[in-house]
MARTIZA-679797 format. One record per residue (C-alpha): residue in one letter; x, y, z negated. Coordinates in nm, 4 decimals. Example, Ala and Ser with C-alpha at 12.3 -4.5 7.8 and 13.67 -1.06 7.14 Angstrom:
BEGIN
{margu A&u 1.2300&v -0.4500&w -0.7800}
{margu S&u 1.3670&v -0.1060&w -0.7140}
This chain:
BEGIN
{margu X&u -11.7655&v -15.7279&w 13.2363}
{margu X&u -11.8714&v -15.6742&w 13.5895}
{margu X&u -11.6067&v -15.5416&w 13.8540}
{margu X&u -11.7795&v -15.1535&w 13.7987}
{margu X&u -11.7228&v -15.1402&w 13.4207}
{margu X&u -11.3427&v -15.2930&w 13.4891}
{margu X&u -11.2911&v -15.0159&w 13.7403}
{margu X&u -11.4886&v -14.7271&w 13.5431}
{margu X&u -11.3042&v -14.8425&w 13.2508}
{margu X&u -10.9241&v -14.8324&w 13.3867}
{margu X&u -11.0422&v -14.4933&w 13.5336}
{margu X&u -11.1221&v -14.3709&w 13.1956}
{margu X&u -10.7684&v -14.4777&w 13.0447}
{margu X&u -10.6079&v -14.3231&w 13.2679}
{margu X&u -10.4864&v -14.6380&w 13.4435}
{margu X&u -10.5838&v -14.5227&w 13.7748}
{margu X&u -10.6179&v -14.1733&w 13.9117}
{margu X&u -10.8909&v -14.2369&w 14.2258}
{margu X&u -11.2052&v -14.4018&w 14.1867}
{margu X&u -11.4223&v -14.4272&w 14.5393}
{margu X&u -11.8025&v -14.5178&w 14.4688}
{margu X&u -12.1173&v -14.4835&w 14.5683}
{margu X&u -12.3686&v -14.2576&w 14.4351}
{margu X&u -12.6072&v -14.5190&w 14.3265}
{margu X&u -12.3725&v -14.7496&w 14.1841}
{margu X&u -12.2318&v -14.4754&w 13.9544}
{margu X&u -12.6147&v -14.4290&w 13.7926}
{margu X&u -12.5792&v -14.4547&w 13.4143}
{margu X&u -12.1670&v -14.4181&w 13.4141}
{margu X&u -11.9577&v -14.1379&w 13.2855}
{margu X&u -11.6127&v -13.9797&w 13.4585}
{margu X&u -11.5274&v -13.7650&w 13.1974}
{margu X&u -11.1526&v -13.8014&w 13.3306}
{margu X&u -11.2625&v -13.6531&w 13.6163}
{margu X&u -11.1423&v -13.3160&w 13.6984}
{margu X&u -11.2432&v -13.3354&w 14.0864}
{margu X&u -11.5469&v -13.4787&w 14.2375}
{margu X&u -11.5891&v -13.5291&w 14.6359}
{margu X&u -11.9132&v -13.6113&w 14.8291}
{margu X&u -11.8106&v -13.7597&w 15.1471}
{margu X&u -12.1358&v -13.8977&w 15.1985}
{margu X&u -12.4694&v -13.7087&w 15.0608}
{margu X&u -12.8230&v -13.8996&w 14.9971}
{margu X&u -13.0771&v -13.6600&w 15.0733}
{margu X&u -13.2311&v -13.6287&w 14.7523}
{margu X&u -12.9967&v -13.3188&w 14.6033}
{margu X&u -13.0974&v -13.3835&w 14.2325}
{margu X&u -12.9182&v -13.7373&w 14.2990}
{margu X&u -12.6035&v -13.5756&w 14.4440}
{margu X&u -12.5977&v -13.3356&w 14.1239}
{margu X&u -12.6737&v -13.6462&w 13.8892}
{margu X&u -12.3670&v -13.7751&w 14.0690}
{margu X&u -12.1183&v -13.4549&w 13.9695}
{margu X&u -12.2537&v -13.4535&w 13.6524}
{margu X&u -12.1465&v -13.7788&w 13.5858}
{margu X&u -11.8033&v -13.6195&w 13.5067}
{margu X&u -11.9745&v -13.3059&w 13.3282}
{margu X&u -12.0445&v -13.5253&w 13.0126}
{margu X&u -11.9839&v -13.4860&w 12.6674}
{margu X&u -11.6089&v -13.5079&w 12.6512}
{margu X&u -11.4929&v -13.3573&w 12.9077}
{margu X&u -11.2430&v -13.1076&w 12.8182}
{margu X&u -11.1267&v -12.9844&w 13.1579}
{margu X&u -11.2955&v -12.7846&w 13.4287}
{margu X&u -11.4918&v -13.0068&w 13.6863}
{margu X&u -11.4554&v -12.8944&w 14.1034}
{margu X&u -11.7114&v -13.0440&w 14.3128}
{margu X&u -11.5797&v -13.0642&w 14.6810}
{margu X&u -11.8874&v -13.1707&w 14.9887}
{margu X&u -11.6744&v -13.2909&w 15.2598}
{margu X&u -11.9229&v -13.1913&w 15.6456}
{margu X&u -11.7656&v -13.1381&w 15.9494}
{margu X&u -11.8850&v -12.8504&w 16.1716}
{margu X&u -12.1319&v -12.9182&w 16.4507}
{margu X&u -12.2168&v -13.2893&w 16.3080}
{margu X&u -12.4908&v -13.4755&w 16.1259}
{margu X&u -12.3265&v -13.4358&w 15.8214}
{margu X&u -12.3131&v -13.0586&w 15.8044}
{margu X&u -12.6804&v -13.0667&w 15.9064}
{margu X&u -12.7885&v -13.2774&w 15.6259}
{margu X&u -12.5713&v -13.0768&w 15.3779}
{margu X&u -12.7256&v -12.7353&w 15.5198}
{margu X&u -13.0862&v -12.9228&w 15.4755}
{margu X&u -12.9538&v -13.0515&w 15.1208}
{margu X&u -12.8550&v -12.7048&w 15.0107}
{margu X&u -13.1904&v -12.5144&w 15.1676}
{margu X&u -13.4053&v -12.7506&w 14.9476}
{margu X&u -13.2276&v -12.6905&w 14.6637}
{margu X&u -13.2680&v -12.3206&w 14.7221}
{margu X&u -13.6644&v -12.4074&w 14.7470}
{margu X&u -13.7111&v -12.6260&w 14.4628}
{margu X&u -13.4980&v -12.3495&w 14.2512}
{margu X&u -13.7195&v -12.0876&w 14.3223}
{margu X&u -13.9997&v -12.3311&w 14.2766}
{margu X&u -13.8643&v -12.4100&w 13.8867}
{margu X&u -13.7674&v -12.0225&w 13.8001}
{margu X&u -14.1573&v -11.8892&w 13.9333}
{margu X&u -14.2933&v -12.1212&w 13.6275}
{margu X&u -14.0302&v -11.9760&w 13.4019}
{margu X&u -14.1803&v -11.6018&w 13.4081}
């Protein structure tokens, strides 16, 4: 087993209650322990940052999920987070005018 699958698998069992990753290295692993997920970082893609809370949103989960994006005011961060949630709003409206 490789250090990731030790870690996402104590997580899991309840043997630890934190587990700090990156978003790409979580691709293709479930939290469904998770009742809290926290973006102190964002990649600039937002369908990876959602991919990333849904990790915990999986079949299983039996509790309710709260996303937390961590930005503080007047930095790069918040920027990117404002720019993160404007495309979102774009590429929503984009997906619902096909739906009609």
């Amino acid at each position: 087993k490789t250090s990731r699958n030790i870690q996402v698998d104590g997580f899991q069992k309840g043997d630890m209650r934190i587990m700090i990753a990156q978003i790409q290295t979580m691709v293709g692993y479930n939290l469904t322990k998770a009742t809290r997920v926290v973006f102190g970082e964002f990649s600039w893609t937002p369908a990876d940052n959602d991919q990333a809370a849904d990790r915990a949103h999986r079949i299983g989960q039996k509790d309710t999920v709260v996303v937390d994006y961590l930005a503080l005011a007047k930095t790069l961060d918040e920027t990117v987070l404002d720019t993160l949630l404007n495309k979102k709003r774009v590429i929503n409206k984009v997906i619902t005018r096909g739906e009609k």
